[in-house]
LOFI-128304 format. One line per 5 residues: number of its first residue (from 1); their letters; for each residue y, z, x of C-alpha. Coordinates in Angstrom, 1 decimal. Layout:
NUM	a	Y/Z/X | ...
//
This chain:
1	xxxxx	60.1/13.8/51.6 | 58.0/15.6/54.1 | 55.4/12.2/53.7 | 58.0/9.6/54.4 | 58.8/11.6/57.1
6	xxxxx	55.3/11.6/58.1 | 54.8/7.8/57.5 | 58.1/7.3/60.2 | 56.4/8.9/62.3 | 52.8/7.6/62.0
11	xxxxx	55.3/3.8/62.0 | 56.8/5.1/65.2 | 53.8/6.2/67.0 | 52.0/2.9/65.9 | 55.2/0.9/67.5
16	xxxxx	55.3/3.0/70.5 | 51.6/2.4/71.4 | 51.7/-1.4/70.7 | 54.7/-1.3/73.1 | 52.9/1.0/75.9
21	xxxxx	50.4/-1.8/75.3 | 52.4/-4.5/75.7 | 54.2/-2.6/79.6 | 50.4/-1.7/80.4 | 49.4/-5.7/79.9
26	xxxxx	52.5/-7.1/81.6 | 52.0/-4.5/84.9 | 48.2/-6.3/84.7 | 49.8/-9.8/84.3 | 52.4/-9.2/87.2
31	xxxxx	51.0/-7.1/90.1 | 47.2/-6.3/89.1 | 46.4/-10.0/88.3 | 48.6/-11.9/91.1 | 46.5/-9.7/93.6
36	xxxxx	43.6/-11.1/91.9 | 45.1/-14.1/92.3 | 46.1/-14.3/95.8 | 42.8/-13.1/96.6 | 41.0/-16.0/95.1
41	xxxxx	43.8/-18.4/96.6 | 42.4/-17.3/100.1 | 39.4/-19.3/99.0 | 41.9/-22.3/99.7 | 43.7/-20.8/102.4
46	xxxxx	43.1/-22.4/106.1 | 44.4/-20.1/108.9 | 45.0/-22.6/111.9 | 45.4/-21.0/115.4 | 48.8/-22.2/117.5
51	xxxxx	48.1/-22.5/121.1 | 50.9/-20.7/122.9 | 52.4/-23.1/126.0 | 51.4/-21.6/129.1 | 53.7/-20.0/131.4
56	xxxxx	55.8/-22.3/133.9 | 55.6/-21.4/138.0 | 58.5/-21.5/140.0 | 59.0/-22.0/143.9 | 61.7/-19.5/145.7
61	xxxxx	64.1/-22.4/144.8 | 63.6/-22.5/141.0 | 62.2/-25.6/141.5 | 59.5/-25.9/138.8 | 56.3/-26.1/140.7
66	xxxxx	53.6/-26.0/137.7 | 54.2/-26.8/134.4 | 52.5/-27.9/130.5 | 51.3/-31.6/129.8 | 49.3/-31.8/126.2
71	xxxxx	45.8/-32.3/126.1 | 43.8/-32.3/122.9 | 40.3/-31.3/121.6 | 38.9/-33.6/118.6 | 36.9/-30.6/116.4
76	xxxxx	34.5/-32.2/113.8 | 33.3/-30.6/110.3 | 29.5/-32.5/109.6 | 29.5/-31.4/105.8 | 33.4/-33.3/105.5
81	xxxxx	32.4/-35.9/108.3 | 32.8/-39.8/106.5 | 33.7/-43.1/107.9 | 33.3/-46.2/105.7 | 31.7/-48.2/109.0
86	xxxxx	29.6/-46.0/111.6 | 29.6/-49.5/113.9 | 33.9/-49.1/113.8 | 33.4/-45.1/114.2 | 31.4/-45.7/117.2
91	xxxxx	33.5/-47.9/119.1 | 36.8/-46.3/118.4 | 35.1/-43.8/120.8 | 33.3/-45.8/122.5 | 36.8/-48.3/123.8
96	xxxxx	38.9/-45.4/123.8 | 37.4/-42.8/125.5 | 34.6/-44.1/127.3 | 32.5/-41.9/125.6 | 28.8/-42.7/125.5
101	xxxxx	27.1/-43.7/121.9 | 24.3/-41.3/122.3 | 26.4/-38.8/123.6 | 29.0/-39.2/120.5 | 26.0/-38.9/118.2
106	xxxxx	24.3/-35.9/119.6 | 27.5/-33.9/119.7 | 27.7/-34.5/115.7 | 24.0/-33.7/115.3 | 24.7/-30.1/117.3
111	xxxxx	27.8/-29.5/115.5 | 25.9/-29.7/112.4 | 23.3/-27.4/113.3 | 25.7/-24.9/114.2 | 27.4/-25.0/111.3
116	xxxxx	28.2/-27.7/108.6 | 31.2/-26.0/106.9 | 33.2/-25.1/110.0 | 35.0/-27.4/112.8 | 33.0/-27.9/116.1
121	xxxxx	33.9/-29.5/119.6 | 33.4/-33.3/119.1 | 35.6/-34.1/122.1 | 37.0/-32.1/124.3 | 40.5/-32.4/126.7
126	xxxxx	41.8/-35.6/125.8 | 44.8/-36.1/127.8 | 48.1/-37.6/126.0 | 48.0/-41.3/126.7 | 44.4/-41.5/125.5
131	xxxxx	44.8/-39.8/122.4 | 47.7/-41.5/121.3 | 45.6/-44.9/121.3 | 42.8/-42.9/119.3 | 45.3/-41.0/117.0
136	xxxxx	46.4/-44.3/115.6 | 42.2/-44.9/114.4 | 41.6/-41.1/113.4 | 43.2/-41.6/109.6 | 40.3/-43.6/108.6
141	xxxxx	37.7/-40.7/109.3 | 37.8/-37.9/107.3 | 36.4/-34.4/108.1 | 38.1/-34.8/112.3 | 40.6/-32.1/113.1
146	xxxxx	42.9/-31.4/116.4 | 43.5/-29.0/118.2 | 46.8/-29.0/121.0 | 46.0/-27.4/124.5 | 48.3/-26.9/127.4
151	xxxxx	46.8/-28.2/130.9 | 48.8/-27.9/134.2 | 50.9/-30.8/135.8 | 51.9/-29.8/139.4 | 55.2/-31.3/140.1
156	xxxxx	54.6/-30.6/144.0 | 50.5/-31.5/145.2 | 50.4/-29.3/148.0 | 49.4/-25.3/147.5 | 46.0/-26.0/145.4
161	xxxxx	44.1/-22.8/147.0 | 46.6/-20.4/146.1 | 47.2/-21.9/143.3 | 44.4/-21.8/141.1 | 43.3/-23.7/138.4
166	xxxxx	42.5/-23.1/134.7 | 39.8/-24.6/132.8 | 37.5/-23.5/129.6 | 36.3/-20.5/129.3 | 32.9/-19.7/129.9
171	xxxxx	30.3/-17.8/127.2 | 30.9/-14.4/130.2 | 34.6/-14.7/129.6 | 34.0/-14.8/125.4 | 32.3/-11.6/125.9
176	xxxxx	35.0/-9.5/127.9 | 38.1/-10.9/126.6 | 38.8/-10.8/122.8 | 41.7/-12.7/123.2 | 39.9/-16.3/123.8
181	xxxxx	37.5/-18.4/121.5 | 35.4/-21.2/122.6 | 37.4/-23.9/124.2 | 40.5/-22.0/125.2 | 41.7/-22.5/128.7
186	xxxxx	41.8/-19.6/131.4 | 42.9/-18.6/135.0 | 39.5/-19.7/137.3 | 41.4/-18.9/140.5 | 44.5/-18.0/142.4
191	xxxxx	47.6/-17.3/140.8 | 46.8/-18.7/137.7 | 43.8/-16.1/137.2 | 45.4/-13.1/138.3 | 48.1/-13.6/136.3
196	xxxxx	46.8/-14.5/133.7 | 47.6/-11.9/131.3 | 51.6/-12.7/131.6 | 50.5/-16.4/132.0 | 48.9/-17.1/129.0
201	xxxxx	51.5/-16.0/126.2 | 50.2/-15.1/122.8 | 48.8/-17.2/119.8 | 50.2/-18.3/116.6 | 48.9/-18.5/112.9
206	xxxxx	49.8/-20.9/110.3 | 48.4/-20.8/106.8 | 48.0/-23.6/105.2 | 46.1/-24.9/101.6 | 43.4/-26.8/101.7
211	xxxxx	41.7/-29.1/98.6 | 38.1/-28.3/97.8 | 37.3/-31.4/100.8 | 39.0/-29.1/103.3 | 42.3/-31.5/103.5
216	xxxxx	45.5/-29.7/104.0 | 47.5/-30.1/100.9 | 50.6/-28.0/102.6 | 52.1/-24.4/103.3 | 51.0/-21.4/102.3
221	xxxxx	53.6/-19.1/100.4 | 56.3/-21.2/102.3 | 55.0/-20.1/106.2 | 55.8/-16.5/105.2 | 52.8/-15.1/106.5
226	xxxxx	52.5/-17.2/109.8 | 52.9/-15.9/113.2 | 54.9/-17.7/115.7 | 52.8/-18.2/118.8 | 55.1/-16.5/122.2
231	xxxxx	55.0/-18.6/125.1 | 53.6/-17.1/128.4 | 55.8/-15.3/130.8 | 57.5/-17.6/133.3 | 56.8/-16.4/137.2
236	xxxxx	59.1/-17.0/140.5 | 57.1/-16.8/143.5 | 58.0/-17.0/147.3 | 56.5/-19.9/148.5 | 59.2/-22.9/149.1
241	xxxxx	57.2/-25.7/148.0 | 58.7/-28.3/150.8 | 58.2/-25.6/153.5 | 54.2/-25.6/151.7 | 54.0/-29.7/151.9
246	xxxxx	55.4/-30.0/155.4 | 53.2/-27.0/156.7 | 50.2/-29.1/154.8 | 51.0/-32.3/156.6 | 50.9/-30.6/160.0
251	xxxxx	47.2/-29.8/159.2 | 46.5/-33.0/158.3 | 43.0/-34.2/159.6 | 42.6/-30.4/161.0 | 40.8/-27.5/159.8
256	xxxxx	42.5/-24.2/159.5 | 45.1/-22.1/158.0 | 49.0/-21.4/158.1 | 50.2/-17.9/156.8 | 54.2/-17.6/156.6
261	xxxxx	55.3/-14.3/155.2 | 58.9/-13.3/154.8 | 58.8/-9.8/156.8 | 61.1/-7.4/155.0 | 59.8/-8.5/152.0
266	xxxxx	56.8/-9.0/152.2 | 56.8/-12.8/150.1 | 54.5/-15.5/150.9 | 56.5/-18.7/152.1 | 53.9/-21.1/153.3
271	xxxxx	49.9/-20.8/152.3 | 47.7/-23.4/153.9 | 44.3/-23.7/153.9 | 43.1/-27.1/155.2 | 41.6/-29.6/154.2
276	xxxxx	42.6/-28.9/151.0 | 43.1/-31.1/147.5 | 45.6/-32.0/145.1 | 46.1/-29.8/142.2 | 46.0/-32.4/139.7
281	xxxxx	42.4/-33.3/140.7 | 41.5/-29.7/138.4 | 43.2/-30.2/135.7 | 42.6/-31.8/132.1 | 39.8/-33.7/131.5
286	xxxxx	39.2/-35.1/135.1 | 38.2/-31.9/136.6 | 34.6/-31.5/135.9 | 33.6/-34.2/137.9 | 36.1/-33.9/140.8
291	xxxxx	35.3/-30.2/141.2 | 31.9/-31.4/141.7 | 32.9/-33.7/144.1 | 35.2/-31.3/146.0 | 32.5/-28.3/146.2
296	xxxxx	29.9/-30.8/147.9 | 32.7/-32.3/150.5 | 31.6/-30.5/153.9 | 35.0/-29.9/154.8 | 34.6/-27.1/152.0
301	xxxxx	38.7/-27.6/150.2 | 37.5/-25.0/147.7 | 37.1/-22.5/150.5 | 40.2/-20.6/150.7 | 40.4/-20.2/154.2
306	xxxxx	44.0/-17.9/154.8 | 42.0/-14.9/152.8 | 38.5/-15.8/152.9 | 37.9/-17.3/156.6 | 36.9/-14.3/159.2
311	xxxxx	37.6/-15.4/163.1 | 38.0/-13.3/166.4 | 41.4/-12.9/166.2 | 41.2/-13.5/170.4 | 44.1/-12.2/172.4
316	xxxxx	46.9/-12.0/169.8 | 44.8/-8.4/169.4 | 45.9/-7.3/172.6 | 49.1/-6.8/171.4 | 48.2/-4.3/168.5
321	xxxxx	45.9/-2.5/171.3 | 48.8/-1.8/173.9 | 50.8/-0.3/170.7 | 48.3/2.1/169.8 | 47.4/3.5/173.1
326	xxxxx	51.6/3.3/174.0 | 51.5/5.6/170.8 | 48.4/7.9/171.9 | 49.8/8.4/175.0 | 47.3/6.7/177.1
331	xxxxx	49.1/4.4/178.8 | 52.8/4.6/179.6 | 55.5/1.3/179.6 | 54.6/1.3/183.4 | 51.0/1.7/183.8
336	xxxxx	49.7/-0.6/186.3 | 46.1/-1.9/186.2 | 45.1/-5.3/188.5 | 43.2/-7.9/187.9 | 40.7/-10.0/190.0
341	xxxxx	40.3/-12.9/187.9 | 38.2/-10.3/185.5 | 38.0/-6.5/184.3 | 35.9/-5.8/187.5 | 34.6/-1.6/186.6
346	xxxxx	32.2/-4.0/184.0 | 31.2/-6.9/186.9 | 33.9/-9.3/186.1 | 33.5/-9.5/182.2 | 35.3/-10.4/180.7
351	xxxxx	36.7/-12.7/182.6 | 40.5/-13.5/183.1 | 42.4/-16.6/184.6 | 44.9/-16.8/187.6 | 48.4/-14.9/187.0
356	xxxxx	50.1/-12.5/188.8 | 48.3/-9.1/189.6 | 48.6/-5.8/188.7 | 50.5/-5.8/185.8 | 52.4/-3.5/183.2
361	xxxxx	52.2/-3.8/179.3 | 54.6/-6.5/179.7 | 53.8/-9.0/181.7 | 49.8/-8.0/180.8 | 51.1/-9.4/177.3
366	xxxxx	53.1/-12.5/178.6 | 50.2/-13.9/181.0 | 47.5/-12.7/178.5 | 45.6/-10.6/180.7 | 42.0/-9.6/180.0
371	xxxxx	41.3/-7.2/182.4 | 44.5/-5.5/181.8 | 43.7/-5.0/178.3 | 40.2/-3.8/179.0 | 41.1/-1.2/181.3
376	xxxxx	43.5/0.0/178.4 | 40.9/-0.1/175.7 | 38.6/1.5/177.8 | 40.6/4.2/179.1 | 41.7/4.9/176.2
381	xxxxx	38.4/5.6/174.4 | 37.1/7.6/177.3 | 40.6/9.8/177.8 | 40.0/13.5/177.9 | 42.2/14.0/174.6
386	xxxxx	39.2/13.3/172.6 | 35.9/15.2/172.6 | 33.7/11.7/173.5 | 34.0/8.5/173.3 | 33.5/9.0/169.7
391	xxxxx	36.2/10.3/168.4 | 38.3/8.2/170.7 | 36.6/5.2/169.0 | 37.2/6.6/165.7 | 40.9/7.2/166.7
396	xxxxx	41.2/3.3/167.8 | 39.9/2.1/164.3 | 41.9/4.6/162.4 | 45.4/2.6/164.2 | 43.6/-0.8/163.8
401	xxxxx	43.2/-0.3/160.0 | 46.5/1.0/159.6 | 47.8/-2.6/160.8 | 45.5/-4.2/157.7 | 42.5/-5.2/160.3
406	xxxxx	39.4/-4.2/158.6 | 40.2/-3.6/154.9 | 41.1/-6.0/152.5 | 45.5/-5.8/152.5 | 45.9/-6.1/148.5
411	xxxxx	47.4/-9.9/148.0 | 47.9/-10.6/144.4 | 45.1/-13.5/144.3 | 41.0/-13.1/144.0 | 38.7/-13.5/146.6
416	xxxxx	40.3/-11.5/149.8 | 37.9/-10.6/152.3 | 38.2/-7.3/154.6 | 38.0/-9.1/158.2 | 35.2/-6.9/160.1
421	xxxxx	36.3/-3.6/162.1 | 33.2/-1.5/162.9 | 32.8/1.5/162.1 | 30.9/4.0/164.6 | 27.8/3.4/162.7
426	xxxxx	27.5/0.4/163.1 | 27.0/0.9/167.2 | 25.1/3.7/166.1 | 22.6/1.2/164.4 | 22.4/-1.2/166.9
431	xxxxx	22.1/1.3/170.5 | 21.4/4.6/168.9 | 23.1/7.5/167.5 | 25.1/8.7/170.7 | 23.8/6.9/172.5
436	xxxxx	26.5/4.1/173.3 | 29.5/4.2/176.0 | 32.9/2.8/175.4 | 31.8/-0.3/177.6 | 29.1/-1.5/175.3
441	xxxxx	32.1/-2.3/172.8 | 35.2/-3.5/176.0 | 35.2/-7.2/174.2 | 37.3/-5.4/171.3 | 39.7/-4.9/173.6
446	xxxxx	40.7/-8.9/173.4 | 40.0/-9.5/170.2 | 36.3/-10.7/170.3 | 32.6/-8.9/170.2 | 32.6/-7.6/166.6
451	xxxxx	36.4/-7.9/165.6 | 37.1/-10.4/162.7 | 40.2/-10.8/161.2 | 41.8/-13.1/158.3 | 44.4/-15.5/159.1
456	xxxxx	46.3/-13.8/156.2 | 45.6/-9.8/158.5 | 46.7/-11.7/161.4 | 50.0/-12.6/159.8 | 50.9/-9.2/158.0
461	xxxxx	50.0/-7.4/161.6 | 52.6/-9.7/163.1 | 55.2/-8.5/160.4 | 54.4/-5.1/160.9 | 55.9/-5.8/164.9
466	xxxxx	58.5/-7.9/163.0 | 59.6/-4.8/161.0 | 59.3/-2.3/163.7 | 56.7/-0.4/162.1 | 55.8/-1.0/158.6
471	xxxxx	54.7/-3.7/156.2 | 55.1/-4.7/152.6 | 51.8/-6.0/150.9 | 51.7/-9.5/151.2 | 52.3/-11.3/147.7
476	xxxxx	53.6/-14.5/145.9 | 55.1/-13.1/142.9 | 58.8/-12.5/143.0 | 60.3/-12.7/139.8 | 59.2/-12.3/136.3
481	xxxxx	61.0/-14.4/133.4 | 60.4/-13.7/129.9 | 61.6/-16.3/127.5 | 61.5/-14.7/124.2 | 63.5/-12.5/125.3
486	xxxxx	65.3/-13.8/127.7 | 64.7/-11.0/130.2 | 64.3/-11.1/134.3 | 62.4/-8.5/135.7 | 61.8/-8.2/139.4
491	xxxxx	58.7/-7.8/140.7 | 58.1/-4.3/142.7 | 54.6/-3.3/142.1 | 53.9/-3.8/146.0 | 53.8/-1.2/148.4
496	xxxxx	55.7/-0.1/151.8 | 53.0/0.9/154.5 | 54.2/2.4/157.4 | 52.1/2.4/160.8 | 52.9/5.8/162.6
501	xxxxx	53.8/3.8/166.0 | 57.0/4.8/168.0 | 60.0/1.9/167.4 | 60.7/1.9/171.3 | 56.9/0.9/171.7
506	xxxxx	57.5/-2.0/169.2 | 60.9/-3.3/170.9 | 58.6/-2.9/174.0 | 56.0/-5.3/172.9 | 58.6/-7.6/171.3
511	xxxxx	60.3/-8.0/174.2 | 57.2/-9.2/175.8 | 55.9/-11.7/172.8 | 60.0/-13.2/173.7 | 58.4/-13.6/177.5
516	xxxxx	55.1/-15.3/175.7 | 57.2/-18.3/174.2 | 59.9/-18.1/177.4 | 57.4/-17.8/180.3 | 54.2/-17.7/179.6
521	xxxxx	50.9/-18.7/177.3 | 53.0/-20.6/174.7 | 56.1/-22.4/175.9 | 55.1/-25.1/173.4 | 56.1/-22.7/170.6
526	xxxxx	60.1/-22.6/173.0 | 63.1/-23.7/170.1 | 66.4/-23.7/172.0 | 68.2/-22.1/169.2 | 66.1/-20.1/167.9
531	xxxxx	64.3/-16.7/169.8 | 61.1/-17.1/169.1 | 58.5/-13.9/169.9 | 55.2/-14.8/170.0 | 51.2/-14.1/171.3
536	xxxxx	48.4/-16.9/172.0 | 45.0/-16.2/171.1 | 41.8/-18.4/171.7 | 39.0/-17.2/169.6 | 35.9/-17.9/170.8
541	xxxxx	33.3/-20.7/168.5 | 29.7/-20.5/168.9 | 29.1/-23.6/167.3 | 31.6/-25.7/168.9 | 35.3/-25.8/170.5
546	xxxxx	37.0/-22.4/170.2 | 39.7/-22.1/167.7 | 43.1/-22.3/168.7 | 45.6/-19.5/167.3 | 48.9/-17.9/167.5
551	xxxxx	50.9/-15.5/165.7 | 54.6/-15.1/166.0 | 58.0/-13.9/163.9 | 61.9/-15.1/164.1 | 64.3/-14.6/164.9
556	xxxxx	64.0/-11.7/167.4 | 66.6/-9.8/165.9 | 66.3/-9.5/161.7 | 63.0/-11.8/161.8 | 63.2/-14.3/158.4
561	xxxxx	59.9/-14.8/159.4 | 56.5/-13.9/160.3 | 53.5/-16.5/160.6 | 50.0/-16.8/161.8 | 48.0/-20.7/162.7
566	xxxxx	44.5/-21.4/163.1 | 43.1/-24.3/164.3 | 39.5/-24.6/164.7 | 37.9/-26.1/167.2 | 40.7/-27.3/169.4
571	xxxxx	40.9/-24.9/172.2 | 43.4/-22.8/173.3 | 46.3/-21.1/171.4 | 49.0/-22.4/172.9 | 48.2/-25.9/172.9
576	xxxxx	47.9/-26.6/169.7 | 48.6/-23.2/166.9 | 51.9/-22.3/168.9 | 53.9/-25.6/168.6 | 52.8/-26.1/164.6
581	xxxxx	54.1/-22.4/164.4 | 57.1/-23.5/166.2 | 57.7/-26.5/163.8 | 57.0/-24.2/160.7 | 59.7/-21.5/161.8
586	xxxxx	62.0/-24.1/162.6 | 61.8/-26.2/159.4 | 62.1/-23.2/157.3 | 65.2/-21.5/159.6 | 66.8/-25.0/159.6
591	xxxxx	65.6/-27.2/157.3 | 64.8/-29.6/160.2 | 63.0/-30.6/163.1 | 64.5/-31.5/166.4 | 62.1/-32.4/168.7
596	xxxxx	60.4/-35.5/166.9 | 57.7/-35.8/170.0 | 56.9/-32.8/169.1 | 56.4/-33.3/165.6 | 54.4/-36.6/165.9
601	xxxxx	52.0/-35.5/168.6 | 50.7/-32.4/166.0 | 50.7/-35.2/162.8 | 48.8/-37.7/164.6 | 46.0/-35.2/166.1
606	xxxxx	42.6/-35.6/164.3 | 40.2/-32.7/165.1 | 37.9/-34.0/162.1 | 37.5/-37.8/162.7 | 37.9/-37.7/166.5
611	xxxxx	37.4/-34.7/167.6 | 38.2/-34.7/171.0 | 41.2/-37.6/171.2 | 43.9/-34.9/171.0 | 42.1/-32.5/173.8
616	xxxxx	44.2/-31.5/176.4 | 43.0/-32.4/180.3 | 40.6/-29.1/180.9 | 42.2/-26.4/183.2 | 40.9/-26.9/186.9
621	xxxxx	37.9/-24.4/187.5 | 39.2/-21.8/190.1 | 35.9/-20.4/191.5 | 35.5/-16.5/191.5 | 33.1/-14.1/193.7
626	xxxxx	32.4/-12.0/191.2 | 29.3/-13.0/188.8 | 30.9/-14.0/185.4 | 29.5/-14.0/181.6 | 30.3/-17.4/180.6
631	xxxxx	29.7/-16.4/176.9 | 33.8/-14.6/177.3 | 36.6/-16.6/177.1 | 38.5/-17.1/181.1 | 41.6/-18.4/179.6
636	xx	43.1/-15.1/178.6 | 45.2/-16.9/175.9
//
């Protein structure tokens, strides 16, 4: 009994081990050998990289201002490379793409000596139409992959500088960004680079099987491990594209640049720099060799000239001069100083044209007067307030940087350039340490000497007048528009600046810029229904005629807009900066122009072919006792 008792049991152990066998071989079948097994699949998995599409631009208007268009890269593997006629291979390329023989065969030879087994650059930036005529030839070569880009299509050719462009990156932008391999497309410039990060999106996977030749044979696990690329984040910026054409074609055949800004908000409306280029001439395949083409043009188009360009910002300085020494007390509303055709305590310089004599703040700012503005600048600097001239000096700059003169403002594009302000050392350097007066540095107080602003500092210190006292950094984005999740975020990552300056001071100077356009230096900036306020500056040009410029705002009263015009080389401010500034404030407050004399005489002047047909007659010559420096402007304006 007790052994057939023992031989169940031994039966049961024996069955009960053969069964824990069978659970331990099954759990190795199931889970421990499929692991095994997906891991050799890899061998024959292909992980193919999805391009996200590029983020679209929009105007103020929604209009879509830059957008996708395909463009494809042909990638080559040399081990899997075969064609059954290298004569047919060769002129598929050859008739389709214009591609060179030697050049076709030397890009095979260094893809192979990179690496045989993995896909090289046979082709680059193919754009649609071209490919589709190739695509129809590529089945009969084996070992030819391609890869979908996304290039830019600009729906509206105007706005190129602030723009941007995007092209491939370069072997320094492999080696700080992760994100990119080699023949991705990046921001180069403008908008497009420093927004990049939102512009760009994120890249999708797709895993696919391969045969042992490398062809795809189809999906991997049924797509469950592929990642769905995210397009890039759409932008709204505040430029209105047909305000941007129309303030283009008023600098047609003219060198210079139109800044519009949108004071209580601080939005870009209107970015010219001129000449300038079509978008689409940097984009796809085309732009290697007309970048080349545009950076040797001596007109420089690639020179962004609203940020980068530094000019004597002339008399429109004046204006932020009589603020600050209002504000220091230095002056009162009434303060008279007289004028002799020049500032006469420094022999006449500089100089100063005819208008009526002496003069307060307000008519010294509606006749433009030189030697009323010297007198303040210099009083100022050596008023017993301040220990020396020094401090005073240092107490002038401290106001001027406050309006953005002298440091860069912060616009959300590369490249901005800080204008020049000196500091006291620099005076230092040149006469000594202490040893320079307040005189040695009177052509600051118009605007010239040292003093260099950018046409974009010359419009934000308008909008600071504009807004009575304070500015928002000047910017283009507005809006931010996420399409995977459907969000809108507005964009508020700009700062308010306030300039410590009394608001009766500002409606002081305001009401004079009104007197500028109404009675004085720039009547050809006058619109009959719309106030217009206003300052005329000439800036002088060593090298030629000086540059004409003027800054203004409008309305008077809850200003839309704020805007400062350069023309160089074509004399004074009012002749030819203060009616395109009129025609750019009324086309954007309107949406038309009335005065079509007005309108052709700026589109048909040509300050780059004929230089001198558009002149204005010279003033007359009104001769003057006192000894003058010819090397300071006379006009005032």
């Amino acid at each position: 009994m007790n052994d057939l008792k023992i031989r169940s049991q031994i039966y049961l152990g024996i069955i009960a081990a053969v069964f824990f066998l069978f659970i331990i071989r099954l759990f190795f079948l199931q889970v421990i050998s499929g692991d095994f097994s997906m891991s050799a699949s890899k061998n024959l998995i292909k992980k193919i990289v999805i391009q996200p599409a590029r983020g679209i631009i929009y105007d103020r208007k929604g209009r879509i201002y830059v957008t996708n268009t395909p463009i494809f890269d042909l990638m080559v593997v040399p081990e899997e490379l075969n064609f059954p006629d290298s004569a047919e291979f060769e002129n598929v390329f050859v008739n389709t793409l214009q591609t060179e023989p030697g050049e076709l065969w030397k890009n095979i030879k260094t893809a192979a000596k990179y690496n045989k087994k993995k896909p090289s650059i046979l082709e680059k930036q193919i754009d649609a139409s071209k490919f589709t005529t190739l695509q129809e030839k590529l089945w009969e070569f084996e070992g030819l992959q391609t890869i979908v880009r996304n290039t830019r299509d600009y729906k509206f050719e105007a706005g190129a500088n602030f723009l941007g462009y995007i092209s491939e990156v370069s072997k320094s932008d492999l080696s700080k960004f992760e994100y990119y391999s080699q023949g991705d497309l990046i921001g180069k410039t403008g908008i497009e680079k420093y927004y990049e990060e939102l512009l760009r999106g994120k890249k999708g996977v797709r895993s696919v099987m391969v045969d042992v030749h490398g062809r795809e044979v189809g999906t991997f696990d049924e797509g469950k491990h592929d990642v769905k690329p995210e397009k890039g984040k759409d932008l709204l910026i505040g430029v209105d594209a047909d305000l941007q054409l129309f303030a283009e074609e008023l600098l047609q055949n003219k060198v210079g640049s139109i800044v519009a800004i949108e004071p209580s908000t601080g939005e870009i409306l209107a970015f010219v720099s001129a000449p300038s280029y079509n978008p689409n001439l940097l984009s796809g395949g085309i732009l290697p060799v007309n970048y080349k083409k545009l950076k040797q043009d001596s007109l420089l188009p690639l020179f962004n000239r609203p940020l980068m360009a530094m000019y004597p910002p002339g008399s429109v300085f004046k204006l932020l001069n009589a603020l600050l020494a209002l504000q220091e007390g230095t002056i009162l509303p009434n303060t008279n100083y007289g004028c002799a055709m020049g500032f006469l305590r420094n022999g006449g310089r500089p100089a100063c044209h005819s208008h009526p004599s002496p003069t307060q703040v307000s008519s010294a700012i509606q006749y433009s007067c030189n030697a009323y503005f010297a007198s303040v600048y210099i009083d100022m600097l050596n008023h017993n307030k301040y220990r020396d001239v020094y401090e005073g000096y240092d107490t002038w700059r401290k106001y001027m940087n406050q309006f953005g003169s002298g440091r860069k403002i912060g616009i959300d594009i590369p490249n901005e350039k800080p204008g020049m302000l000196p500091r006291k050392k620099y005076y230092d350097n040149v006469y000594g340490i202490n040893r320079w007066k307040a005189m040695a540095t009177v052509s600051n107080s118009i605007g010239q000497g040292e003093v260099l602003m950018t046409p974009l500092q010359m419009a934000n210190a308008v909008a600071v007048i504009a807004n009575r006292g304070y500015y928002i950094a000047p910017h283009f984005l507005k809006k931010i528009f996420d399409a995977t999740s459907g969000e809108t975020q507005q964009y508020q990552h700009f700062d308010t600046i306030k300039v410590p300056i009394r608001k009766e001071y500002f409606e002081l100077v305001i009401d004079a810029m009104e007197q500028v356009v109404l009675a004085g230096t720039a009547r050809l900036a006058y619109l009959p229904t719309i106030s217009v306020c206003g300052k005329t500056g000439t800036a002088q040009n060593p090298h030629g005629e000086d540059h004409s410029v003027f800054i203004a705002f409008a309305p008077k009263e809850n200003p839309k807009i704020a805007i400062a015009v350069i023309v160089e080389n074509s004399g004074f401010g009012g002749t030819w900066a203060a009616p395109i500034s009129s025609l750019v404030i009324e086309k954007y407050l309107t949406g038309k122009i009335a005065d079509q004399n007005k309108l052709n005489r700026i589109l048909t002047a040509d300050f780059i072919r004929n230089p001198f047909s558009a002149k204005p007659p010279k003033r007359k010559t009104v001769v003057n006792p006192i000894p003058l420096n010819t090397s300071q402007p006379a006009n005032g304006a």
